[in-house]
N, C-alpha and C positions, 0 to 999 in steps of 0.2 A: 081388372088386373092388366096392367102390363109390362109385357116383358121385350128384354131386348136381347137379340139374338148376335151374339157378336164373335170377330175372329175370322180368322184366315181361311176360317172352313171352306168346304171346296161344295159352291153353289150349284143346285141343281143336282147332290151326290142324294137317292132316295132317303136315307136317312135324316139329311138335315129338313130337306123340303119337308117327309114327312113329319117330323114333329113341331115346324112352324104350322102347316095345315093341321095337325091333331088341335094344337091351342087355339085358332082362328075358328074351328068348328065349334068348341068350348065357350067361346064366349069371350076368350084373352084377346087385347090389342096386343099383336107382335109387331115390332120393330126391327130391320136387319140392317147392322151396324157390320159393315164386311170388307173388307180386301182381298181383292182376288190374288191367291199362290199358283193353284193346282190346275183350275179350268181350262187350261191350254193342253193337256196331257190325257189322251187320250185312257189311257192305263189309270188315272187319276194319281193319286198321293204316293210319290217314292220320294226314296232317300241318295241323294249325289251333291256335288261339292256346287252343281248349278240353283238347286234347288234351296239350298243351304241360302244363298247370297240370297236370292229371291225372297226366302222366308225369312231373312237377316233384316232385309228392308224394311219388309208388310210391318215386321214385329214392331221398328224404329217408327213408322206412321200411326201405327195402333196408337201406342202411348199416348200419342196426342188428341188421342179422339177424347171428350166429352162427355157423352149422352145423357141427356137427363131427363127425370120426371118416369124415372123406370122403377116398376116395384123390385123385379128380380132381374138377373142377366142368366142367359144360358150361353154357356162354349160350346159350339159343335165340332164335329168330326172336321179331321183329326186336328184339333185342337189345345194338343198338350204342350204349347210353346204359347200359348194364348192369354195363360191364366196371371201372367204378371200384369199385362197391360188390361185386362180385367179387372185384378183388383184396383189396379189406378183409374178404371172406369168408374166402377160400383161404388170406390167410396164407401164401403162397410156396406152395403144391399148384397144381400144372398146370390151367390154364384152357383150353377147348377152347370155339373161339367157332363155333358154326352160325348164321349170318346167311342165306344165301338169297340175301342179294340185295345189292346197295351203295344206299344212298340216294338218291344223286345220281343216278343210272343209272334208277332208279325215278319220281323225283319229275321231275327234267331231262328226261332222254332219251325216256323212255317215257311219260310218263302228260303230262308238257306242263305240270306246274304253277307251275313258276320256268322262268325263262331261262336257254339256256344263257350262261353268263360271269358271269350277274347273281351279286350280293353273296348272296343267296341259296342258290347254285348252289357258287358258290366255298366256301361254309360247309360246305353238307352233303359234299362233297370232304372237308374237311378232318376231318371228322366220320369218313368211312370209314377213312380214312388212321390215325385214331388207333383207330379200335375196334380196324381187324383187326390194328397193331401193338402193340396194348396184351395180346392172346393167346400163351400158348405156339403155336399151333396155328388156324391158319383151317381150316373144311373147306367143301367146295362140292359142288354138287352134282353136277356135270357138268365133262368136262376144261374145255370149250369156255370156263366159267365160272371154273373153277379160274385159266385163262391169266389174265383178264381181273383177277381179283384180285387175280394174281403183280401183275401188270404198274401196275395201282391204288395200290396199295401197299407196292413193293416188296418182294415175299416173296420168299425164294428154292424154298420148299416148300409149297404147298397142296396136300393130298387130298384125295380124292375119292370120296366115300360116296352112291350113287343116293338120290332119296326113298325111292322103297317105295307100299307101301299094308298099312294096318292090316287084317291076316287076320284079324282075330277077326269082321270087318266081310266085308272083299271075297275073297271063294271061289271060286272056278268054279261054274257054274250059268245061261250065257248059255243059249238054247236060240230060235232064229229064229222070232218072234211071226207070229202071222196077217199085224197089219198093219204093216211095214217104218214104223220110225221112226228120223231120224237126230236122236239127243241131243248137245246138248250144254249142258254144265255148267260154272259160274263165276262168277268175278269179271267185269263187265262194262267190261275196261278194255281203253287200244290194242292191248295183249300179245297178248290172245286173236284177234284180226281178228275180234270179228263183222259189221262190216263186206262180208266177205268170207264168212260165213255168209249173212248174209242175200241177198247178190247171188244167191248157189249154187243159194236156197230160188226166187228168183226165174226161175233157168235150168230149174227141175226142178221147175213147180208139181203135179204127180203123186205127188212125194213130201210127206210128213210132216214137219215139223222139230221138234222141242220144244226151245226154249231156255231154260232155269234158272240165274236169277240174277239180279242187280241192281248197282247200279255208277254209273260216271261216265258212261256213253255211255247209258244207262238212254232217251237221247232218241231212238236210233236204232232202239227198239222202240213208238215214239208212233202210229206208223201200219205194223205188219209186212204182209207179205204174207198172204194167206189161207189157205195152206197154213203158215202161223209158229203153233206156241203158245207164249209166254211165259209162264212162273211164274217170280216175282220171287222166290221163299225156298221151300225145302224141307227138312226134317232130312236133318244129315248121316249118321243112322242110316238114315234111307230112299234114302241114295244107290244103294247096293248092288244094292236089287231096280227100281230106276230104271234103271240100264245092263243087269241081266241080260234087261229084259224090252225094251230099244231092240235095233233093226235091224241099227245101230250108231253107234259112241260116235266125237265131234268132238273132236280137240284142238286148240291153236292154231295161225292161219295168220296173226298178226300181222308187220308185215314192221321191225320195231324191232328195234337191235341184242340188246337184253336177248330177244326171242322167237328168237331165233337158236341163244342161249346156253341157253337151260333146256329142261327137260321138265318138262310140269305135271301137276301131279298127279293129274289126271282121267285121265291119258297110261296113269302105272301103275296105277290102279282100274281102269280099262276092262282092261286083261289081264289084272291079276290075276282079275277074274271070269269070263276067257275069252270075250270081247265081242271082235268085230273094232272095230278102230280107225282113223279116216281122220285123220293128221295132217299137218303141212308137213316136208318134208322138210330141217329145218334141220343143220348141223353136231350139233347137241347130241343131237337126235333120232338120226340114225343112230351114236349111241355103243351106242345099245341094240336099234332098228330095221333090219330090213332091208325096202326096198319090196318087197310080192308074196310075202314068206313071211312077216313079224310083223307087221304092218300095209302100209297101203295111202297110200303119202307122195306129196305135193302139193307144187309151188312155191308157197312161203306169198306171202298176195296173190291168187290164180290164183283167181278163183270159175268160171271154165268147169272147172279142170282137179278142182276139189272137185268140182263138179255131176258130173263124168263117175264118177266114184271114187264115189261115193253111190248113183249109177244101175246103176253094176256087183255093188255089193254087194245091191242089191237086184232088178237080175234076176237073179242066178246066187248061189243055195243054197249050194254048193258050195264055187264062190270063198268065200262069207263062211266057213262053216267051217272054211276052209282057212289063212286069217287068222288067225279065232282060235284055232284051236289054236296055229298060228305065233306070235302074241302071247304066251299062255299059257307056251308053251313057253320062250319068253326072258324072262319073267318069274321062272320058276323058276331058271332058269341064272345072272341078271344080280340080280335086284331083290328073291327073297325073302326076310324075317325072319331066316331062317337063314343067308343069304350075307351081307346086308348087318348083322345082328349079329355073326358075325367078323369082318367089314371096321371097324365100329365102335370091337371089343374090341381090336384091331392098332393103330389109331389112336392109341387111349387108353395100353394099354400101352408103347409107345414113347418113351413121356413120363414114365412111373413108374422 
């Protein structure tokens, strides 16, 4: 099989890399047919009148592209400006759109930067509405997200393919450091609640927190707690020995419909490296989670019930152990290279 991976997508974001390596593991030749938009932007994918021009251009270059001797084409992340000059690629071959996310849902709902109802808001709608029906094939990454699709744009069929995490990268090798530290790692937007971090760091100033990243809320690190370290950028090649050498690793406790519906990617890094993991106990989450044997789930929002979950894993050895192996272990069953490359190759074949 193979397939070519094409579009503006924003190279080296976990998502795209992961699903070019799920297929490569598989057995599929991938090809990546790409124009760099995003890679310069630390924050990766926004929306502004600079970015606009940029993504105006890539679009006018795409068109011209070619490629051939491809059984299928996939669109990656964020993708949905992509799918014209796709189908001018494919030529009638099966387009398989990996988006991640809806626009409106991101920019609207979540992140606060149009209104909702405004002319704005109404656009980017109608924006999703034709990407995901302009594909053979949506896929998502969660059911909980999958629904949300359906129901967006009328699909009657979205699958559903977990992220992952890149093995060549994240391995098992956590091992409980001297000094207990809870990491967390990201994008600095509502999704993630660090709002709800830093309250936690405030209930529990005995513990550590190290928070990595930079963002939109970037202000609610202007004065942290004294027990907070913030580093605003690290390589994503040093993420690996960053979680193996944390206490343990933070996902999101954002209380927005979109943090309901995803698992982040930091979610599956932290277990693929065998790291106990403290997330919100959202719908999406326990597609892969169980509380008390693969991680350790919060009501998202909850900074006492984080603080307590942090303080358990760092008095009791054991418990955290006990986590991560649990993690580790549904990591292998649910989420690794090798499941989520036949769940992939299924996908694509169905369409051939």
């Amino acid at each position: 099989m193979r397939v070519c991976y094409f579009g503006t997508y924003e190279r080296g974001y976990p998502r795209n890399s992961q699903v070019i390596s799920c297929l490569r593991k598989a057995g599929a030749d991938v090809e990546e047919v790409h124009l760099s938009v995003w890679e310069d932007d630390r924050n990766g994918w926004s929306a502004g009148p600079a970015q606009a021009a940029k993504l105006a251009a890539a679009e006018a270059r795409l068109l011209l592209r070619r490629p051939r001797d491809f059984d299928a084409f996939i669109v990656g992340y964020p993708g949905h400006f992509d799918l014209p000059a796709a189908h001018r690629a494919a030529r009638g071959r099966p387009i398989v759109f990996n988006p991640l996310v809806s626009l409106a849902d991101t920019l609207v709902a979540d992140r606060g930067r149009f209104p909702a109802g405004s002319f704005a808001a109404r656009t980017l709608e109608r924006i999703d509405r034709h990407a995901f029906r302009a594909a053979d094939v949506v896929v998502a990454d969660t059911e909980a997200q999958a629904r949300f699709f359906a129901e967006l744009a009328g699909l009657d069929d979205v699958p559903v393919c977990f992220v992952g995490a890149e093995e060549r990268l994240f391995e098992p090798g956590w091992h409980r450091a001297d000094e207990f530290v809870a990491l967390f790692v990201g994008k600095l937007i509502p999704l993630q609640g660090v709002d709800t971090i830093l309250a936690a760091a405030r209930l529990a100033p005995d513990i550590r927190f190290r928070i990595v990243g930079s963002g939109q809320l970037d202000g609610l690190l202007s004065d942290p707690p004294p027990n907070v370290e913030h580093v605003p950028w690290i390589e994503y090649e040093q993420l690996p020995d960053e979680i193996r050498q944390a206490g343990c690793s933070l996902g999101v406790f954002g209380t927005t419909g979109k943090a309901r519906r995803v698992i982040p990617n930091k979610a599956f890094q932290a277990i693929a490296c065998g790291a106990p993991l403290v997330t919100a106990g959202t719908p999406a989450a326990r597609e892969l989670l169980s509380d008390e044997a693969s991680a350790l789930l919060v009501p998202a929002g909850d900074a006492e019930a984080l603080a307590g979950a942090i303080r358990r894993l760092a008095g009791d050895p054991e418990l955290a152990s006990r986590i991560a192996a649990g993690g580790r272990a549904a990591y292998e069953r649910k989420a690794s290279e090798a499941v989520l490359g036949e769940r992939w190759r299924e996908i694509i074949e169905r369409l051939l």
